[in-house]
N, CA, C and O atoms as a CHARMM CRD file, in Angstrom:
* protein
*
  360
    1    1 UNK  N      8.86300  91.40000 -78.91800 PROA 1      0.00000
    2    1 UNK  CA     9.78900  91.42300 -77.81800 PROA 1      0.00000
    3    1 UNK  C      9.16400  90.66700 -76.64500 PROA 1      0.00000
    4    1 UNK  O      8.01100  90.92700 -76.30300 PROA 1      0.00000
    5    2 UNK  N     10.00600  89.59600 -75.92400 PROA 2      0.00000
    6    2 UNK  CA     9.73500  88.94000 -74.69500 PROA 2      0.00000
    7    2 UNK  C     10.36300  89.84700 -73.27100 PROA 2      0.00000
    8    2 UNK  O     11.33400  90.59200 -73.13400 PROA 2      0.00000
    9    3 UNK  N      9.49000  89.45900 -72.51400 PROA 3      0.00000
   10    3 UNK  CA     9.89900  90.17400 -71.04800 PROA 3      0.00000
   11    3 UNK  C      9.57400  89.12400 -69.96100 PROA 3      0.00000
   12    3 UNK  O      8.42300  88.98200 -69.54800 PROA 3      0.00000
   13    4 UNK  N     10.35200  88.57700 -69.62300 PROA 4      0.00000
   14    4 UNK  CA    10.27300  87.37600 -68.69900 PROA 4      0.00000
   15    4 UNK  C     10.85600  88.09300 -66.85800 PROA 4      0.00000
   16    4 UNK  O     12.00300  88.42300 -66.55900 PROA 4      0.00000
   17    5 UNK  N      9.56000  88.13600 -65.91300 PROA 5      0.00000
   18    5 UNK  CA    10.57100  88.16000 -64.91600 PROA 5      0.00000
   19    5 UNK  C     10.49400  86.87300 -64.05400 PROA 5      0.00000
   20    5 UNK  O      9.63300  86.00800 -64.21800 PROA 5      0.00000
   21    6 UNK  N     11.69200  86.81800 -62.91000 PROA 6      0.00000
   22    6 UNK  CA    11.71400  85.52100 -62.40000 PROA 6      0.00000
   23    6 UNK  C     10.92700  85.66100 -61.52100 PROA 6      0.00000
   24    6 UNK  O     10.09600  84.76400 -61.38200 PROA 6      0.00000
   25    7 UNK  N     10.89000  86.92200 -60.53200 PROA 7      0.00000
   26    7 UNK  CA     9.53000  86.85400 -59.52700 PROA 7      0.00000
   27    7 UNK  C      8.41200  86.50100 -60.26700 PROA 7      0.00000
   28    7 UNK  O      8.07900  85.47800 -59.67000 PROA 7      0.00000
   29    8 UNK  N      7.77900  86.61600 -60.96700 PROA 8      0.00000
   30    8 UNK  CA     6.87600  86.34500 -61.53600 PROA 8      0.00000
   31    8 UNK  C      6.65900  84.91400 -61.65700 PROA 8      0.00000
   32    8 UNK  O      5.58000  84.41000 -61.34500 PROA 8      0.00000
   33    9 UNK  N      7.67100  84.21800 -62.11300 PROA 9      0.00000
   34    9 UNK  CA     7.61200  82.66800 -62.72100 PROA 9      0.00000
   35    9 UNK  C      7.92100  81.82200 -61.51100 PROA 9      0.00000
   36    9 UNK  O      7.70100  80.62000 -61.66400 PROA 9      0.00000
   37   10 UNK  N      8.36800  82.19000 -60.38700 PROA 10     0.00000
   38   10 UNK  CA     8.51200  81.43500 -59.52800 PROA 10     0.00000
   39   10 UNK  C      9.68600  80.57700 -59.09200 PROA 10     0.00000
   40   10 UNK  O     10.01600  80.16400 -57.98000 PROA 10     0.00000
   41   11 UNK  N     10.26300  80.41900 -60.40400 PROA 11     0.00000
   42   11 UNK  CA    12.05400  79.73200 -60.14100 PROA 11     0.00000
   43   11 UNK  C     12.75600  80.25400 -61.68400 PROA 11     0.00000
   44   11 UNK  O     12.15300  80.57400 -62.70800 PROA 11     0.00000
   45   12 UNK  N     13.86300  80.21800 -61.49400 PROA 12     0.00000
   46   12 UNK  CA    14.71400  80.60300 -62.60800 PROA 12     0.00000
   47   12 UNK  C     14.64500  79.79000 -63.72200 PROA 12     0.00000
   48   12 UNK  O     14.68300  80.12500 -64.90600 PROA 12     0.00000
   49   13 UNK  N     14.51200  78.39600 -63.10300 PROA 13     0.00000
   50   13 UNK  CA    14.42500  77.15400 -64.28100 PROA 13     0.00000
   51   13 UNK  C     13.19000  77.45400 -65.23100 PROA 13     0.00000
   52   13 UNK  O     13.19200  77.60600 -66.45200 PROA 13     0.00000
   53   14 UNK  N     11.98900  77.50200 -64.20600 PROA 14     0.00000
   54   14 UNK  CA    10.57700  77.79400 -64.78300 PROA 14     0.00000
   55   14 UNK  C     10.73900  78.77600 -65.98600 PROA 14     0.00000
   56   14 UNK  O     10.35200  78.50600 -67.12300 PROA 14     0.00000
   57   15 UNK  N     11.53600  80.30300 -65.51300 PROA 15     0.00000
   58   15 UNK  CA    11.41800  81.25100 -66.02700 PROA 15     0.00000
   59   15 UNK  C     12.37200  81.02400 -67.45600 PROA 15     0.00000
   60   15 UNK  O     11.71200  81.33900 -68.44600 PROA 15     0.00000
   61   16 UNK  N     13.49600  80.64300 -67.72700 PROA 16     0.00000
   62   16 UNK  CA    14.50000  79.75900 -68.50000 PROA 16     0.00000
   63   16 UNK  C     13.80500  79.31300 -69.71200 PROA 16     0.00000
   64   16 UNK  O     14.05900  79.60600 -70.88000 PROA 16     0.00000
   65   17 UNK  N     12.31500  78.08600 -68.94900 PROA 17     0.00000
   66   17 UNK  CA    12.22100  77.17600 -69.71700 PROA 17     0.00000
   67   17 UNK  C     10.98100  77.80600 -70.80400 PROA 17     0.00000
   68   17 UNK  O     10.76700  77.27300 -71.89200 PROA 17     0.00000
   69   18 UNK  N     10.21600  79.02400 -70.31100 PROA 18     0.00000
   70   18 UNK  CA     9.43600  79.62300 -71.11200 PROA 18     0.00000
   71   18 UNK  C     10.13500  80.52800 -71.63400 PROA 18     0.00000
   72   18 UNK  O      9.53300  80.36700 -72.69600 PROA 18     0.00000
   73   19 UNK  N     10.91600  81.40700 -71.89900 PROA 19     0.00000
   74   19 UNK  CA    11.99500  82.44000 -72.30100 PROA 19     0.00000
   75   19 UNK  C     12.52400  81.00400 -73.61900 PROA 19     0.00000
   76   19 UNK  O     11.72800  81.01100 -74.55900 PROA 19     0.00000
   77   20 UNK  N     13.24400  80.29800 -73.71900 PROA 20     0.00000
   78   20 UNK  CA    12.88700  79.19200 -74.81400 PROA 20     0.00000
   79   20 UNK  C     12.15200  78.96400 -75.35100 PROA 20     0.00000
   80   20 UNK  O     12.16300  79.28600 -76.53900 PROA 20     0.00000
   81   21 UNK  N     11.26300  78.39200 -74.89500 PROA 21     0.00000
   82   21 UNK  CA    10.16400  78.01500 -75.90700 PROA 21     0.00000
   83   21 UNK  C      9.48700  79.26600 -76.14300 PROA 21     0.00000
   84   21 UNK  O      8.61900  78.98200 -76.96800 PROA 21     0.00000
   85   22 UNK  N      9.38700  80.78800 -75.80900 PROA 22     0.00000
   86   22 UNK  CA     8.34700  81.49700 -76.48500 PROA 22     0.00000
   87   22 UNK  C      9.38900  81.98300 -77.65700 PROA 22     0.00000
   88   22 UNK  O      8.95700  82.57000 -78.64900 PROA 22     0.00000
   89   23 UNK  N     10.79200  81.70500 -77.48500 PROA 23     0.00000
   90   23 UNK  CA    11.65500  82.32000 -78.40000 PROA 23     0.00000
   91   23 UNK  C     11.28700  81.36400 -79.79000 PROA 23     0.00000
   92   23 UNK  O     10.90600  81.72700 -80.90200 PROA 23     0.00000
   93   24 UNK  N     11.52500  80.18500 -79.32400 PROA 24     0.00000
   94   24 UNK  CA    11.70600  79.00200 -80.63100 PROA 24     0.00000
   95   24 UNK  C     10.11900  78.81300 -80.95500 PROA 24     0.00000
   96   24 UNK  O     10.02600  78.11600 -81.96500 PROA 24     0.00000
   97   25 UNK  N      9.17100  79.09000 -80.58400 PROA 25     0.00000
   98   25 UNK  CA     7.61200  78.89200 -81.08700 PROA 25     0.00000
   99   25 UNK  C      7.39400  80.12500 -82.05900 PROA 25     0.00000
  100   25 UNK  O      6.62300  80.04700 -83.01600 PROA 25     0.00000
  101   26 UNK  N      8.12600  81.28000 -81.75700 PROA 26     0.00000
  102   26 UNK  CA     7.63200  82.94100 -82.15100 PROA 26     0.00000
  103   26 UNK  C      7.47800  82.66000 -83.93700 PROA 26     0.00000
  104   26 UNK  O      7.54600  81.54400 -84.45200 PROA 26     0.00000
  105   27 UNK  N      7.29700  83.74200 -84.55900 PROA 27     0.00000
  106   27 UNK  CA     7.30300  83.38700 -85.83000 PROA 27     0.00000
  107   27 UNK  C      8.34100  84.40800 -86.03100 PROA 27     0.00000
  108   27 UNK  O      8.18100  85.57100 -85.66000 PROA 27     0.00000
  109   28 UNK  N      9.44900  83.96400 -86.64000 PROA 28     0.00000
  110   28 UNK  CA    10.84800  84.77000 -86.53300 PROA 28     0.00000
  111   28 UNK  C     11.15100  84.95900 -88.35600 PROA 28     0.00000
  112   28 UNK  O     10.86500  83.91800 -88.94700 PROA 28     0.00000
  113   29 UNK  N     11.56700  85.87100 -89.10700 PROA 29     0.00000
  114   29 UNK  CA    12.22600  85.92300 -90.00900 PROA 29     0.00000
  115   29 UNK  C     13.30400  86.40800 -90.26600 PROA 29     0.00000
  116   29 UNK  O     13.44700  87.50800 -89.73200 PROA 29     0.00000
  117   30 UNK  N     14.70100  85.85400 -91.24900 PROA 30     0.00000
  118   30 UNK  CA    15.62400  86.43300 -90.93600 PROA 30     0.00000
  119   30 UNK  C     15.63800  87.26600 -92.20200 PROA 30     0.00000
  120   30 UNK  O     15.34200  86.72900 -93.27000 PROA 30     0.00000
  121   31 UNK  N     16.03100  88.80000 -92.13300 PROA 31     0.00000
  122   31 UNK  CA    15.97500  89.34700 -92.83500 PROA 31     0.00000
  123   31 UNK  C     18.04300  89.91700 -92.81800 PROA 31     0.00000
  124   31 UNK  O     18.82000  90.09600 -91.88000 PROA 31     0.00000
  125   32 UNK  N     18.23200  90.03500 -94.51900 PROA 32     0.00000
  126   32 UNK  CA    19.22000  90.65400 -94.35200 PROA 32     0.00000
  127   32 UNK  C     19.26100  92.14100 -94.72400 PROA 32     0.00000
  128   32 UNK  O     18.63200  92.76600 -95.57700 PROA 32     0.00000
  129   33 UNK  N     20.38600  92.60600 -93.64000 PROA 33     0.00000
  130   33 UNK  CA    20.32500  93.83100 -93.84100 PROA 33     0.00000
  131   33 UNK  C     21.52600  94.99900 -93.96900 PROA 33     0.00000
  132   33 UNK  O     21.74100  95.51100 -92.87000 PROA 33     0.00000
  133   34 UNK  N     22.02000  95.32000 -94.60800 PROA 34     0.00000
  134   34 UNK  CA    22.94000  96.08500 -95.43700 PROA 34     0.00000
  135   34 UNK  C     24.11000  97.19300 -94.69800 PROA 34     0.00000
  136   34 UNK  O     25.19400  97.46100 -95.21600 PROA 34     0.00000
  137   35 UNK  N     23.67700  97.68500 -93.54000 PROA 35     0.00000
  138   35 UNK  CA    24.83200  97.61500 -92.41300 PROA 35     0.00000
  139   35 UNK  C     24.81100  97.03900 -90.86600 PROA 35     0.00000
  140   35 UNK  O     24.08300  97.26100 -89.89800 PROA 35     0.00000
  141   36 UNK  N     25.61200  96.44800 -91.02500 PROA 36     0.00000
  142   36 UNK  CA    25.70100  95.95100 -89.47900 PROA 36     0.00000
  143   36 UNK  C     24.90400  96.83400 -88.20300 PROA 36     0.00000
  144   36 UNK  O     24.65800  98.03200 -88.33900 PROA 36     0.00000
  145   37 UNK  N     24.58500  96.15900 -87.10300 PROA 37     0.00000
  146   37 UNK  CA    23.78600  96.76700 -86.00700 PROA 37     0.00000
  147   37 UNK  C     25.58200  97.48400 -85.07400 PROA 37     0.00000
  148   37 UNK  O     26.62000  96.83200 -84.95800 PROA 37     0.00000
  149   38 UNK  N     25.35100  98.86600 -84.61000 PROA 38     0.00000
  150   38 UNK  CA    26.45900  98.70300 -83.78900 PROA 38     0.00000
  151   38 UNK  C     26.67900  98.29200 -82.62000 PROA 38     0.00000
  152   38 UNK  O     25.80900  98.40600 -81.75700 PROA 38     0.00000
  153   39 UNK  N     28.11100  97.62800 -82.31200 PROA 39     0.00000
  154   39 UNK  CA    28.16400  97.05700 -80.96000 PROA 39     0.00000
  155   39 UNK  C     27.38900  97.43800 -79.79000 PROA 39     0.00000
  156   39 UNK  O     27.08700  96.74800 -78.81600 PROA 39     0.00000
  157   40 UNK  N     27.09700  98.74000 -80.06500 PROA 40     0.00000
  158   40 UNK  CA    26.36900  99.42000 -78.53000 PROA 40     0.00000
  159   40 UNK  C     24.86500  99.06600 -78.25700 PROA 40     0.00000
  160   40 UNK  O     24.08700  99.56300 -77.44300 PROA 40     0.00000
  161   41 UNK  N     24.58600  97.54000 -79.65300 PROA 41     0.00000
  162   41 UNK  CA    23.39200  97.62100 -79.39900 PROA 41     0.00000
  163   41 UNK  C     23.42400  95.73200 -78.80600 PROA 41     0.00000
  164   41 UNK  O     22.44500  94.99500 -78.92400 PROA 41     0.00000
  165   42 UNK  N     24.97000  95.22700 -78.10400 PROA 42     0.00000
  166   42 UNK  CA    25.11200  94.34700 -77.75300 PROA 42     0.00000
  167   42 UNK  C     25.19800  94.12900 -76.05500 PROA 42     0.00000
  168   42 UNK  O     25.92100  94.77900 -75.30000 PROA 42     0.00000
  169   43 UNK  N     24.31400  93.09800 -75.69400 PROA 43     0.00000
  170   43 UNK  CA    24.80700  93.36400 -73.80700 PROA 43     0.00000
  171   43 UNK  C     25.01900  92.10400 -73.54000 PROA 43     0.00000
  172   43 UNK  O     24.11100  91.30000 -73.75400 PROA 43     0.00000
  173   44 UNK  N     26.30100  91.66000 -73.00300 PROA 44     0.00000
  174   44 UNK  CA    27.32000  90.67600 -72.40600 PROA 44     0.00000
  175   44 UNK  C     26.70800  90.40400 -71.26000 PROA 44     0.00000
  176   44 UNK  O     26.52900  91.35700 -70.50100 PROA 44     0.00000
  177   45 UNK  N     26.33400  89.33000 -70.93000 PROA 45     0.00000
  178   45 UNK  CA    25.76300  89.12400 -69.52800 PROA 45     0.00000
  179   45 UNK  C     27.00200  87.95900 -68.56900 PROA 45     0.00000
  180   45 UNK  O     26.97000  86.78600 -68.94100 PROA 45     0.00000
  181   46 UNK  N     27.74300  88.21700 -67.71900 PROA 46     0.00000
  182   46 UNK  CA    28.77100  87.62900 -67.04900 PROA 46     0.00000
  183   46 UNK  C     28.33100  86.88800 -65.84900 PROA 46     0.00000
  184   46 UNK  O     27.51000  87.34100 -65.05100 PROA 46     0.00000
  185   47 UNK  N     28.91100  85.71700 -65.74500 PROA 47     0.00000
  186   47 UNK  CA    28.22300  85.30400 -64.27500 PROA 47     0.00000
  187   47 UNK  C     29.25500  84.93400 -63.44900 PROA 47     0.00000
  188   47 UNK  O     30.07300  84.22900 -64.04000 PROA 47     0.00000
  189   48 UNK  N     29.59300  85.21300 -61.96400 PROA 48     0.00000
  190   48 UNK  CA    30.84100  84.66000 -61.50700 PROA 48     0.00000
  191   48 UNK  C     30.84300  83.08700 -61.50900 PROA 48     0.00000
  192   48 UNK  O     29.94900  82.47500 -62.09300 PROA 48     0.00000
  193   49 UNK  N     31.84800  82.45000 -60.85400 PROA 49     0.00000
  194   49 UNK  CA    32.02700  81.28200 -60.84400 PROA 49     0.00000
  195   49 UNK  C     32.59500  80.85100 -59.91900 PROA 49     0.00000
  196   49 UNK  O     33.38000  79.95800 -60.23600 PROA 49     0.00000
  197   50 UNK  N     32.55700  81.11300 -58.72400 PROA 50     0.00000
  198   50 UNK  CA    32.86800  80.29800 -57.40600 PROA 50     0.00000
  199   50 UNK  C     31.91900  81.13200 -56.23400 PROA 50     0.00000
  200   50 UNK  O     31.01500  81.93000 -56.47900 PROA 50     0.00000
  201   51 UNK  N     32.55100  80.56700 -54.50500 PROA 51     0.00000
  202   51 UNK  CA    31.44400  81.62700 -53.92800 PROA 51     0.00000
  203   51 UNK  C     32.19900  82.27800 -52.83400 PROA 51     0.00000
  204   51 UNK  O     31.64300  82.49100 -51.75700 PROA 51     0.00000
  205   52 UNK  N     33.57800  82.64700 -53.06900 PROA 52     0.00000
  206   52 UNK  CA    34.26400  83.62400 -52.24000 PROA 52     0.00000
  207   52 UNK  C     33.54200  85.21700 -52.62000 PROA 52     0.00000
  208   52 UNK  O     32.59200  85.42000 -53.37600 PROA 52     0.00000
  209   53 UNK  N     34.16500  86.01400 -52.00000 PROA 53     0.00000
  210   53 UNK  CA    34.00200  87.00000 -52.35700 PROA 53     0.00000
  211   53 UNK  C     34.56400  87.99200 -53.38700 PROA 53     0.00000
  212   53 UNK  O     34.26000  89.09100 -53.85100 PROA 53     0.00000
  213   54 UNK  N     35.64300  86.96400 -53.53300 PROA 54     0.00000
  214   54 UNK  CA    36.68200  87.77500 -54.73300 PROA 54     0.00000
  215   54 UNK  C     36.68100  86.79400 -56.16600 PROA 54     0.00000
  216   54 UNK  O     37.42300  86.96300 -57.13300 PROA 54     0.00000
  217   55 UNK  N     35.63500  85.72900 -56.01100 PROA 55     0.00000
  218   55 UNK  CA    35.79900  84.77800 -57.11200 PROA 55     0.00000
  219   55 UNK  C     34.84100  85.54600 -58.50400 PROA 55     0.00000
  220   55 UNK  O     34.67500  84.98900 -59.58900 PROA 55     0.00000
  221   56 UNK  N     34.35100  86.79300 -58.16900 PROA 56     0.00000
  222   56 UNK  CA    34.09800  87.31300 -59.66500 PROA 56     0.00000
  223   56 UNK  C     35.13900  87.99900 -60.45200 PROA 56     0.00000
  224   56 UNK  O     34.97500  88.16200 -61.66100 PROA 56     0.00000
  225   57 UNK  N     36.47400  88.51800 -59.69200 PROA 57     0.00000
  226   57 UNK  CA    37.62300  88.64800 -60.08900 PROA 57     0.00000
  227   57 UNK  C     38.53600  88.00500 -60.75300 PROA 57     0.00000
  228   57 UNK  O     39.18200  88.45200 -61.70100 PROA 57     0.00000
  229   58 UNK  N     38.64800  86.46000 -60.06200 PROA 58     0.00000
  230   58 UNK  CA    40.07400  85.97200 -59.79900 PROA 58     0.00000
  231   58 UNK  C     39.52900  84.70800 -60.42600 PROA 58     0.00000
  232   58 UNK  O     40.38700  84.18900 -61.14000 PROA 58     0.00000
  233   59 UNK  N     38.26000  83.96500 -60.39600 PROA 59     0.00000
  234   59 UNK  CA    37.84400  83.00000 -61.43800 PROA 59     0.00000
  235   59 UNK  C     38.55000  82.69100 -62.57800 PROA 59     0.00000
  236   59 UNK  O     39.33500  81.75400 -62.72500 PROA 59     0.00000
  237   60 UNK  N     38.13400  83.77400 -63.60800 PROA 60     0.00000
  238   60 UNK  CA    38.74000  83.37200 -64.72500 PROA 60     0.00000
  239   60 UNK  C     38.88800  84.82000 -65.44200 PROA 60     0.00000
  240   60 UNK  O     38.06200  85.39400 -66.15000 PROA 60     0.00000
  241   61 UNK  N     39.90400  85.14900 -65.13400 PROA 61     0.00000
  242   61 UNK  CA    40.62100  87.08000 -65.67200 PROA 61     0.00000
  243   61 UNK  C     40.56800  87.17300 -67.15300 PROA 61     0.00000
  244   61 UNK  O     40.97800  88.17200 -67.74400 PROA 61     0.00000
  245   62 UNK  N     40.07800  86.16300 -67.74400 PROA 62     0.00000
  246   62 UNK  CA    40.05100  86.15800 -69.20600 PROA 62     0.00000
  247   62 UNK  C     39.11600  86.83300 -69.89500 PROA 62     0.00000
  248   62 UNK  O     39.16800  87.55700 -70.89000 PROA 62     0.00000
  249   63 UNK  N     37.69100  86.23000 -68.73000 PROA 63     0.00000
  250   63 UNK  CA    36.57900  87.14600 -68.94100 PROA 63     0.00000
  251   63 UNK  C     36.40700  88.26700 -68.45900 PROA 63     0.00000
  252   63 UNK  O     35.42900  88.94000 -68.78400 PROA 63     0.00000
  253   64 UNK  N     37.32900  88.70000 -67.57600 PROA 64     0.00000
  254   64 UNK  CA    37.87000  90.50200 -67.17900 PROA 64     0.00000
  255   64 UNK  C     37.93800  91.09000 -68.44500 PROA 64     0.00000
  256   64 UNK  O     37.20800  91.81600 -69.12000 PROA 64     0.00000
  257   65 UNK  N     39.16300  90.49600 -68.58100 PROA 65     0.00000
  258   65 UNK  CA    39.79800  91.09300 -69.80100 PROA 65     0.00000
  259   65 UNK  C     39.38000  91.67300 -71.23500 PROA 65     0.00000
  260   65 UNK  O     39.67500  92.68700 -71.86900 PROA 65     0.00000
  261   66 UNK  N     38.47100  90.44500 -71.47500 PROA 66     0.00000
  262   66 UNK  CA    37.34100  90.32800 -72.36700 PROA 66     0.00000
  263   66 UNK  C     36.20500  91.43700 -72.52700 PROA 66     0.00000
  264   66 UNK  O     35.67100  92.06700 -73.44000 PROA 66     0.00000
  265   67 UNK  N     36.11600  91.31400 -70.92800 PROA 67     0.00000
  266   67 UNK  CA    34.75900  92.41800 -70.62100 PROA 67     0.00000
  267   67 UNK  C     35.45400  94.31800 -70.72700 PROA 67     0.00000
  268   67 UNK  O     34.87700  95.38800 -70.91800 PROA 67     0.00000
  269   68 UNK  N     36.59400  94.03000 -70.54300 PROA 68     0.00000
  270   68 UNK  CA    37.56700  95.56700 -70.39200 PROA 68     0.00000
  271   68 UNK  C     37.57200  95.76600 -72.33600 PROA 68     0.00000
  272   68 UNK  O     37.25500  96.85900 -72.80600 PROA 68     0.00000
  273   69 UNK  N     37.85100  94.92100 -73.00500 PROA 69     0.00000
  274   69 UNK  CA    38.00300  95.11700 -74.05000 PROA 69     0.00000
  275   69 UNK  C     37.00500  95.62000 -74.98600 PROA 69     0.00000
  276   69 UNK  O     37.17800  96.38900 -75.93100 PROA 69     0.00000
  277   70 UNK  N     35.82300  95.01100 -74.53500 PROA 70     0.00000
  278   70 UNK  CA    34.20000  95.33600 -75.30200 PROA 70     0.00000
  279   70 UNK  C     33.93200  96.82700 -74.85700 PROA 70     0.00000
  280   70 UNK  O     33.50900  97.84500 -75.40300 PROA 70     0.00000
  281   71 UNK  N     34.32200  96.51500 -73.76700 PROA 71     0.00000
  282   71 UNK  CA    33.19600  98.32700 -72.86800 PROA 71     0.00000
  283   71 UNK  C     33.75500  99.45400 -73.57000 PROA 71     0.00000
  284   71 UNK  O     33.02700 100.44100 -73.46900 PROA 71     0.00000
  285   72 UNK  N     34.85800  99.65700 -74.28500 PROA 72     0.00000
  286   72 UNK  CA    35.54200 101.03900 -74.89300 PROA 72     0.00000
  287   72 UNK  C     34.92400 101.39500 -76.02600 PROA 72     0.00000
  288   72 UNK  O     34.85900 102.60400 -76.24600 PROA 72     0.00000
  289   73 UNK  N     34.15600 100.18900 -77.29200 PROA 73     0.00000
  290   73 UNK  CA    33.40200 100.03900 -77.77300 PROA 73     0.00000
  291   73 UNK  C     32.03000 100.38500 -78.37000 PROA 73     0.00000
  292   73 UNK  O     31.62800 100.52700 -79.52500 PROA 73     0.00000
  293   74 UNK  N     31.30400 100.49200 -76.82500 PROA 74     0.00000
  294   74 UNK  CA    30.14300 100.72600 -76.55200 PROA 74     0.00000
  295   74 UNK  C     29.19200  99.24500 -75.71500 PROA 74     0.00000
  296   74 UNK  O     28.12100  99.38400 -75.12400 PROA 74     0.00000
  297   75 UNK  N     29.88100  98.01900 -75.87500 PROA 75     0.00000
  298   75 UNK  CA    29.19300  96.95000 -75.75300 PROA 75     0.00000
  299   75 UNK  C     28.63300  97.28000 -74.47800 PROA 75     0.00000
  300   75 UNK  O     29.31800  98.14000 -73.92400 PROA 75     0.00000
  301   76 UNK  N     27.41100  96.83300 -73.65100 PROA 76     0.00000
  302   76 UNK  CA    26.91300  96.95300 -72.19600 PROA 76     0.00000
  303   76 UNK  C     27.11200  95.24600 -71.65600 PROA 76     0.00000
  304   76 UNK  O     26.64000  94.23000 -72.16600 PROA 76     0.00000
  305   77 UNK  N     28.13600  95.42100 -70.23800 PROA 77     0.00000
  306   77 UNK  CA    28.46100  94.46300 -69.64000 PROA 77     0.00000
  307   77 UNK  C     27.64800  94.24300 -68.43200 PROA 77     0.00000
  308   77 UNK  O     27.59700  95.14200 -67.59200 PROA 77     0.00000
  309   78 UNK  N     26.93700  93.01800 -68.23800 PROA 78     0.00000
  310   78 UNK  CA    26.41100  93.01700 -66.99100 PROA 78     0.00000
  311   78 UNK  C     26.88700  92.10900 -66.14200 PROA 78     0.00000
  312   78 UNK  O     27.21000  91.04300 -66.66500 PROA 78     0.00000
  313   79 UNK  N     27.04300  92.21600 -64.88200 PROA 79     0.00000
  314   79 UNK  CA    27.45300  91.34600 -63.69500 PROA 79     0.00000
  315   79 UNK  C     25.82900  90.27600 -63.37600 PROA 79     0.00000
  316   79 UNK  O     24.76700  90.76200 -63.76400 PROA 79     0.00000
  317   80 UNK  N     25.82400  89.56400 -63.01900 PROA 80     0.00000
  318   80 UNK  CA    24.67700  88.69700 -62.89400 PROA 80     0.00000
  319   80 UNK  C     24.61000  88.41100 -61.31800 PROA 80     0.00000
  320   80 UNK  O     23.66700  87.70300 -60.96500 PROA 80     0.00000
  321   81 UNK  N     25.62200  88.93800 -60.16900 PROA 81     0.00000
  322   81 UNK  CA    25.15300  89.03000 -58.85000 PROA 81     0.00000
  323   81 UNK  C     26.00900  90.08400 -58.31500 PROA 81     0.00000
  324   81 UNK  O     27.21100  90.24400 -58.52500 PROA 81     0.00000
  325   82 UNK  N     25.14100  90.84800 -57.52000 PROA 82     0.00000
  326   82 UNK  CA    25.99300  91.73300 -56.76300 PROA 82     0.00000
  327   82 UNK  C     27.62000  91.22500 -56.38100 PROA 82     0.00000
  328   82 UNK  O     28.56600  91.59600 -57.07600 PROA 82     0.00000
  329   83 UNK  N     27.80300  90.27800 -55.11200 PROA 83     0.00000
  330   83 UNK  CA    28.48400  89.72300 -54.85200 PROA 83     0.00000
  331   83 UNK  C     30.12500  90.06600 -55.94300 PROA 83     0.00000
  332   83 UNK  O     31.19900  90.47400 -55.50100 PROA 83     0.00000
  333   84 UNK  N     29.84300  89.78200 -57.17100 PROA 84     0.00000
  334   84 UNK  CA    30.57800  89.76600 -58.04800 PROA 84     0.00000
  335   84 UNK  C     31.15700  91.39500 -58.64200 PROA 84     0.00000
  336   84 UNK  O     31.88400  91.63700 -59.60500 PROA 84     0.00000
  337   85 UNK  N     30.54200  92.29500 -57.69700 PROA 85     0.00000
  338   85 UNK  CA    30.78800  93.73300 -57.91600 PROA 85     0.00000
  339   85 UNK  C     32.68100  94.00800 -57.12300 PROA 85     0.00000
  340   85 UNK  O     33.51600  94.85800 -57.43400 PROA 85     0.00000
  341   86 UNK  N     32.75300  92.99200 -56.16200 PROA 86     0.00000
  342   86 UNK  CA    33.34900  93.34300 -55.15000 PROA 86     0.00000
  343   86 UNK  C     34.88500  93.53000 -56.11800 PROA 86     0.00000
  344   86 UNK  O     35.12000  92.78700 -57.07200 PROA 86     0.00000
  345   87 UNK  N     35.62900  94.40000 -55.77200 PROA 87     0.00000
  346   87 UNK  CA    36.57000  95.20400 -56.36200 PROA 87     0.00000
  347   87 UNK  C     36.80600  95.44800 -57.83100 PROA 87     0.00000
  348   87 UNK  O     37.80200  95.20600 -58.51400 PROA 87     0.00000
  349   88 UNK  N     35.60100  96.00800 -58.16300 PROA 88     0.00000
  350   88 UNK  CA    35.29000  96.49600 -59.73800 PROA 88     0.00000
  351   88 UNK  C     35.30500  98.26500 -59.47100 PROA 88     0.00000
  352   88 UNK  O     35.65600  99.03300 -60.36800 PROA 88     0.00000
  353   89 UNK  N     34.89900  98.70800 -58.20100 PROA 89     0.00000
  354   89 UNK  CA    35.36900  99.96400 -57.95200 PROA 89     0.00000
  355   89 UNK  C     35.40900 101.03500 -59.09800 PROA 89     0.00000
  356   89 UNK  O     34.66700 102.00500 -59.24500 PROA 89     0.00000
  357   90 UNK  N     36.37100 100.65300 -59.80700 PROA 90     0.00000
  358   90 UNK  CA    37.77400 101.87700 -60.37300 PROA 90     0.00000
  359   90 UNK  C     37.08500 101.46000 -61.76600 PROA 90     0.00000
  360   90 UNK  O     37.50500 101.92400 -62.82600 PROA 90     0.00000
């Protein structure tokens, strides 16, 4: 398991560009395995896309929608800036 933080690395790019390469250097095997992992062991990471205050909403409702659909599931959804919390409320 990798644990990359960005304070640490100094810029996001920096932190990005080793989070890659320690992934694609690792010695990885794919093993198959006979029941599926369950969704609850999946986490959606969302990022808004403009810089109003309501553009983590109103961007693109597809990925609302998307994200409303997984969470009943078990999937774990994350917002990627505060900012983007703003009328998630309810």
């Amino acid at each position: 398991m990798f644990v990359f933080e960005q304070q640490q690395s100094g810029s996001e790019f920096k932190m990005l560009s080793e989070a890659i390469r320690s992934t694609f250097m690792g010695s990885w095997r794919r093993t198959e395995v006979s029941v599926p992992p369950p969704l609850s062991h999946l986490c959606v990471g969302l990022k808004r896309g403009g810089s109003d205050g309501f553009s983590g909403l109103s961007v693109n409702p597809a990925v609302g929608r998307g994200a409303d659909a997984l969470a009943p599931l078990g999937v774990r959804i994350m917002l990627s800036e505060f900012p983007a919390l703003w009328g998630v409320e309810h």
